[in-house]
Every structure is written in structure tokens, then in C-alpha cells.
C-alpha positions in Angstrom: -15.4 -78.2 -16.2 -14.6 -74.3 -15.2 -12.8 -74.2 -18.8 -15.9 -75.4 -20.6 -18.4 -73.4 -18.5 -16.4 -70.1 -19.4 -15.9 -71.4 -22.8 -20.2 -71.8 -22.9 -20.2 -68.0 -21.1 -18.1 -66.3 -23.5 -20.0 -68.1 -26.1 -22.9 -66.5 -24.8 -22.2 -63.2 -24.1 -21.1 -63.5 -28.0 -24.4 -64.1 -29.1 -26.3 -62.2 -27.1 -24.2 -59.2 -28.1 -25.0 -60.1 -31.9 -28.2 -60.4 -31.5 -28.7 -56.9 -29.7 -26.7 -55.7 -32.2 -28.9 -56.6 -35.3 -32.0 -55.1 -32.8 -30.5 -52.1 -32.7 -31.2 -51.9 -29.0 -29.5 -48.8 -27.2 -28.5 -48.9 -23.3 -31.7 -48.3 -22.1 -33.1 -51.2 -24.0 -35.6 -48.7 -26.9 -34.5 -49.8 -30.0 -34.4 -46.3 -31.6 -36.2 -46.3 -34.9 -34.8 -45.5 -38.4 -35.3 -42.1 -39.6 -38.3 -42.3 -42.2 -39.9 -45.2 -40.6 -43.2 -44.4 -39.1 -42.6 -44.6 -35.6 -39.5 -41.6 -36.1 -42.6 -40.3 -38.1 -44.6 -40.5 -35.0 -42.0 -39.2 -32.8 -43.7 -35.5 -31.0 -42.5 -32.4 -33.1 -41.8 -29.8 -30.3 -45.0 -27.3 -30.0 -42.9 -24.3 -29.5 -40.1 -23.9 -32.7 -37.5 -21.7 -31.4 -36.2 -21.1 -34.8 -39.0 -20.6 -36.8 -38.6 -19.3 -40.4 -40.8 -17.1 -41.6 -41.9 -13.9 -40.0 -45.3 -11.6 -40.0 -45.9 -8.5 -38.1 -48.8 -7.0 -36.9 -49.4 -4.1 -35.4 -49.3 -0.1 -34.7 -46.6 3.0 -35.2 -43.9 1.6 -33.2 -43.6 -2.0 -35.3 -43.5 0.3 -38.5 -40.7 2.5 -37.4 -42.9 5.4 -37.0 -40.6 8.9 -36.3 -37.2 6.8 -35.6 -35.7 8.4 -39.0 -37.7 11.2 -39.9 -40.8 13.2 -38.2 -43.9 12.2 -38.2 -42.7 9.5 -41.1 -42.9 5.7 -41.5 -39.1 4.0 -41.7 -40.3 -0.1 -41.5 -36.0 -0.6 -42.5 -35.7 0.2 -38.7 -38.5 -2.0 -37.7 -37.5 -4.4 -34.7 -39.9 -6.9 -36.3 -38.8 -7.1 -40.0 -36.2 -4.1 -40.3 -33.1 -4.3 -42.5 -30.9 -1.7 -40.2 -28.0 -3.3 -39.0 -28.0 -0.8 -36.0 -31.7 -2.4 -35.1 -30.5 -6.0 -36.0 -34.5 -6.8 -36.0 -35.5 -10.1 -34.8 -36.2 -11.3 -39.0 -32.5 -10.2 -39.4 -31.3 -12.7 -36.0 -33.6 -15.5 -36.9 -33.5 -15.5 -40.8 -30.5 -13.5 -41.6 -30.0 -11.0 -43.7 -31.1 -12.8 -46.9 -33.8 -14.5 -44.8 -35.1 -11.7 -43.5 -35.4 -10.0 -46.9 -37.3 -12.9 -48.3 -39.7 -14.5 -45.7 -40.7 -11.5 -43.5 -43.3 -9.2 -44.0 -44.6 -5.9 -42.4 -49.0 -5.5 -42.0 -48.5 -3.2 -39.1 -50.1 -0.2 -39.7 -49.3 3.2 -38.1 -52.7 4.4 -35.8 -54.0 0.9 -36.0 -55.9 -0.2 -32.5 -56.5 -3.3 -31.6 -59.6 -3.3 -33.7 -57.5 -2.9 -36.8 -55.8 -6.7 -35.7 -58.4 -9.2 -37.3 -57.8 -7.3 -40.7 -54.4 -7.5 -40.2 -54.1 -11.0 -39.3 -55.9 -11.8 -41.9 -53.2 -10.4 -44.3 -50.2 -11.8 -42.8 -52.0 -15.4 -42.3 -52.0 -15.5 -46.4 -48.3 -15.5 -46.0 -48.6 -19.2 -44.3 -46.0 -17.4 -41.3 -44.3 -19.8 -39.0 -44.3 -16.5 -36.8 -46.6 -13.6 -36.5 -45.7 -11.0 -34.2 -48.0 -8.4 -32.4 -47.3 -5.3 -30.8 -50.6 -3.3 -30.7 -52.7 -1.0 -27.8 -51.0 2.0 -27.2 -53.6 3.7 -29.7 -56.3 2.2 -27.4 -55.1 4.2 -24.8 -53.8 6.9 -26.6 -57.3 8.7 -27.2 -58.3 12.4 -27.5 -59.1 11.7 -23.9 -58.8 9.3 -21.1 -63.3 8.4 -21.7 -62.3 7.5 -25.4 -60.1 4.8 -24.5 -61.0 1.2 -25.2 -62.8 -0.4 -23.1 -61.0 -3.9 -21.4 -63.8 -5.9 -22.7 -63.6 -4.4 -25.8 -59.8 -4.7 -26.4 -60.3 -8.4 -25.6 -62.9 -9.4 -27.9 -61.2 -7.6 -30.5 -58.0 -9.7 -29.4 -59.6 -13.1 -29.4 -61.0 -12.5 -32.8 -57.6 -11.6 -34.3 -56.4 -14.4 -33.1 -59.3 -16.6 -34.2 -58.8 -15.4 -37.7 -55.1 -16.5 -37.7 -56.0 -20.1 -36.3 -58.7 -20.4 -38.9 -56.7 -20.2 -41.5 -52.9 -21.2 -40.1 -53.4 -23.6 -37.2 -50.0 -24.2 -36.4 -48.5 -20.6 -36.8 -46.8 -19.2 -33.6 -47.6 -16.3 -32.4 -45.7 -13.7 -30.4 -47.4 -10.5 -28.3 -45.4 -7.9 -26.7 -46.7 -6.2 -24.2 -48.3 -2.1 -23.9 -45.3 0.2 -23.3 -45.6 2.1 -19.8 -47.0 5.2 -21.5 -46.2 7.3 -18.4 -42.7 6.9 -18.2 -42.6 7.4 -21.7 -44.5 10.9 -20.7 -41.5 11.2 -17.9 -38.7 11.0 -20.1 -40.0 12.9 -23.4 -41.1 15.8 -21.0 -37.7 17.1 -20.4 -37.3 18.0 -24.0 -38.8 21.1 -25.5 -39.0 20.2 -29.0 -40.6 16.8 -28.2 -43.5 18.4 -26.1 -44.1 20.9 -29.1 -44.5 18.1 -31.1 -46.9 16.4 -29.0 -48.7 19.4 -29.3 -49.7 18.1 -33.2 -51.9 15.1 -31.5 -49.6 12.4 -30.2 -51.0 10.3 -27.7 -53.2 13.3 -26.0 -54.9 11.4 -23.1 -51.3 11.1 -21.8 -49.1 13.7 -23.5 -51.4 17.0 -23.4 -50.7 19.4 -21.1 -47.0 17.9 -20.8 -46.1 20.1 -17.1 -50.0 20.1 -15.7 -49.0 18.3 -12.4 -52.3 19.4 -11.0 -54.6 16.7 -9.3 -56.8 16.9 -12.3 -53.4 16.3 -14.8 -52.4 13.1 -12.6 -55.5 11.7 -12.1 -55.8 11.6 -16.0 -52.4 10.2 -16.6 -53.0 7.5 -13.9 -56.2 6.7 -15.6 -54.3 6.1 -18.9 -51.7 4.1 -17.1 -54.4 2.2 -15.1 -55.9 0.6 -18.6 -52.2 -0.1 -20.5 -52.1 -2.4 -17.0 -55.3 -3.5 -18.2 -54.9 -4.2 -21.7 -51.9 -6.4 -20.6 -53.7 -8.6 -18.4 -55.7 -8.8 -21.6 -52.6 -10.0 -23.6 -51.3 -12.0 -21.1 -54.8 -14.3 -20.6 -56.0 -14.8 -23.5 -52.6 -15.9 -25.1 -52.2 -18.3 -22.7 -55.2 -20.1 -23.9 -53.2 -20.2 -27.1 -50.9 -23.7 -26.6 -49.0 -21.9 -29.7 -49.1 -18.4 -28.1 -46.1 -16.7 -26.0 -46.5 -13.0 -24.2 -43.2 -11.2 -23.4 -44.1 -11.8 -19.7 -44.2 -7.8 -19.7 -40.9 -6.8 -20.7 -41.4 -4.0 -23.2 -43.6 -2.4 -20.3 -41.3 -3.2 -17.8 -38.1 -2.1 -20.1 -37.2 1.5 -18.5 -36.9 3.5 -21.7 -34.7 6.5 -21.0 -33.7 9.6 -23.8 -31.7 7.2 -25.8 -34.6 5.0 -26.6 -36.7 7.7 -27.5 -37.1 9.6 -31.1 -35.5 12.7 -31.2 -37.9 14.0 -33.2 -41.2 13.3 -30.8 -39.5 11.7 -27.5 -42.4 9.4 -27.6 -41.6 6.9 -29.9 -38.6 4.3 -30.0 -36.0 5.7 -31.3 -33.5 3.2 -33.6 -31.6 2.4 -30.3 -35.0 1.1 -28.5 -36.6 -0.5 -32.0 -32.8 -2.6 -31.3 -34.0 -3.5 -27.6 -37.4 -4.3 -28.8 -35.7 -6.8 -30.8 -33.7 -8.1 -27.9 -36.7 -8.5 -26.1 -38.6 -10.1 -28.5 -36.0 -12.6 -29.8 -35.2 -13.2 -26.1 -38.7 -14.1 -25.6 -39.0 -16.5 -28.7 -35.8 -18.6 -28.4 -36.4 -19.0 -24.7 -36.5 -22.8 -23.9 -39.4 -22.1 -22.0 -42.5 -19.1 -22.1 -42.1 -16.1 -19.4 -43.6 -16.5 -16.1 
């Protein structure tokens, strides 16, 4: 009798076996389903693409490459969005290599463009059908003729909201990536030390912050704060209304927080990234985009 009941048992087991088998049931006992069928057709697509292939930038001076090869000159090859540079290695050239890069990125920023300037913008680089559109855009806002001609917070939002409306309307499922403001005073801090930088400041870069480079009077200070004070704002401003964006990721505040020193300035107005900062912006923003999850 044991010999026949572990006869019938191994019998059993056999069959059993088989039959799970031609199911197609794993361990856990989900049958996983063949690729094509409708339920892997079914199966949740990730919401954030780490690898996305296309790229679109949007944007101001600093995302065109403005004075990193050449004074008061464009040079998008140095771009840390779309650039060709190897020295830059731009985050087209790291997610789309070189050939990639050349072929599926493109480059709306324009050089003195505000936040204001972003709905036209987006509406450009949504034609493209972009799995990524970049933004790096506000330091015009603050960089006024003075500190009362900056935008206003409200403002700078509404303008925001609607650039980003005008990308959803026409590509839904584009990703988007915002960079922060730069911290416009230190960039004051570091380009002051240079003579030829503060001479060219003196032709109308950024004057709410730059004029007067060595005024440390209370009047000076109090202006520069003032400036500083609404970059802080504008990236509350970035920060909040992305995050209404399921398909939206801000840098968290890294190119603000990123402590830009004489090397990552332009030698020809210390203001501007340099080739060596357009490379950390790239960093930053690749960082930022492969990241399993968003900043805090």
C-alpha cells in the first residue's frame, strides 16, 4: 500500500506540474501574459521615461550659449540642452548620442526671452512632437533696468502656466523639464573680481543686479537683495506649478543652488556660463531626468 500511494503521489505531482506548465503560471501563481496580447497591452507604461528620445529647449541666453565662445554672441554648439561640444557633452548628446542628438533635438531658446516669450516658444517646440522639452527661463525677469521693472510673481506664474498649457494642448504626454533661476547674486560675487567683466556689464547686462558692480552702500544692497528676493520667488513659482504637472520634474533647485565660481563663468562677461558651467548644467539636468525618482 505505501508503494502504490507514492506511486499515485508521484503520479500527481506529474500532472499537476504539466498542467501548470501549459498555464504558464510563475511562482507567484500570475500567469504572465504573452507579449502582444492585450493584457501585456494593458500593462502601466511608466509616467516618467528616463530615456526619452527626442529633445526641445526653451528658453533665454544661457540655453543658447550666449557669450561662452565669443562676446556678446550666440554659440547654441555649446548649449547644455542641445549642444554638439564634446567639452559640454549636453544632455541631447548623453541621452541621444551624438547622431541622436543631431537629429531629434532642437533649440527655440531665444537670447533676452522672459518668461512671457515661453507660450510662443512652446508652441514651436510642441510642433516637433518632443518626448522632452526643457526650460530654463527668468533671469531676464529679474534682470531689469531696475529692481521696480522686474516681473511681478503673479505675473511670471500666469505666464508659466500658460506655456505650459500650450504644450499640453497640443502634446499631452511630452515631459517636461524646468531648471531653476541661477542665484544672480553670487553670480554678481564672482564676476566682480574681474575688471573686464564689470566693463562689460557696463553695456547693459543684467543692470538691476550688475550696475554699480562695487556700490556696497545700503542703497546698492538693498537693491541686490531685492533682485535676489524675487529669483527665490520665481522658483517657488517653478517649483508649484510643475508639480501640478504629473509629467513635469523641477531640478529641486540645483542650478541655483550649484556655487558657480570663475571657471563657470564666461571670460568674456563673468556673468554667463562659461563652456565649463553649460557642462554642469548638463550634469544637472541629466541628473535630474534619469533620476528614478523627482527631487524633493
Amino acid at each position: 500500500m505505501r508503494k502504490r500511494s507514492s506511486q499515485v503521489r508521484a503520479a500527481l505531482v506529474f500532472v499537476a506540474a504539466a498542467v501548470l506548465g501549459l498555464a504558464g503560471c510563475d511562482a507567484g501563481g500570475s500567469s504572465p501574459a504573452p507579449k502582444g496580447s492585450k493584457a501585456h497591452a494593458d500593462r502601466p507604461v511608466p509616467l516618467w521615461n528616463r530615456s526619452p528620445d527626442s529633445i526641445a529647449a526653451v528658453g533665454d541666453s544661457i540655453t543658447r550659449g550666449f557669450d561662452a565662445c565669443m562676446v556678446l554672441s550666440d554659440c547654441p554648439e555649446v548649449s547644455w540642452a542641445t549642444g554638439s561640444d564634446a567639452k559640454v557633452d549636453s544632455l541631447a548628446v548623453r541621452l541621444l548620442g551624438v547622431a541622436g542628438a543631431a537629429e531629434r533635438s532642437w533649440n527655440y531658446a531665444v537670447t533676452g526671452a522672459r518668461m512671457a516669450d515661453l507660450p510662443e516658444q512652446m508652441s514651436q517646440a510642441a510642433a516637433r512632437d518632443p518626448q522632452l522639452v526643457t526650460v530654463m527661463v527668468g533671469a531676464n525677469d529679474a534682470c531689469r533696468a531696475s529692481a521696480s521693472a522686474m516681473t511681478s510673481p503673479a505675473d511670471f506664474r500666469t505666464d508659466f502656466e500658460e506655456a505650459l498649457h500650450a504644450l499640453r494642448s497640443a502634446r499631452p504626454k511630452a515631459q517636461v523639464y524646468v531648471a531653476s533661476v541661477p542665484n544672480l547674486k553670487r553670480l554678481w560675487s564672482q564676476g566682480r573680481t574681474n575688471p573686464l567683466g564689470k566693463q562689460v556689464w557696463k553695456l547693459g547686462i543684467c543692470p538691476s543686479m550688475l550696475s554699480d558692480a562695487d556700490d556696497l552702500t545700503g542703497a546698492a544692497v538693498g537693491r541686490r537683495d531685492q533682485v535676489q528676493q524675487r529669483v527665490l520667488e520665481y522658483n517657488k513659482v517653478l517649483k508649484e506649478v510643475c508639480a501640478k504637472d504629473r509629467r513635469c520634474r523641477f531640478d529641486g533647485g540645483a542650478v541655483y543652488d550649484y556655487r558657480f565660481d570663475t571657471d563657470q563663468l564666461s571670460h568674456w562677461d563673468w556673468f554667463h556660463p562659461s563652456k565649463d558651467g553649460q557642462a554642469r548644467l548638463a550634469a544637472i539636468a541629466y541628473r535630474t531626468i534619469t533620476a528614478a525618482r523627482p527631487e524633493g
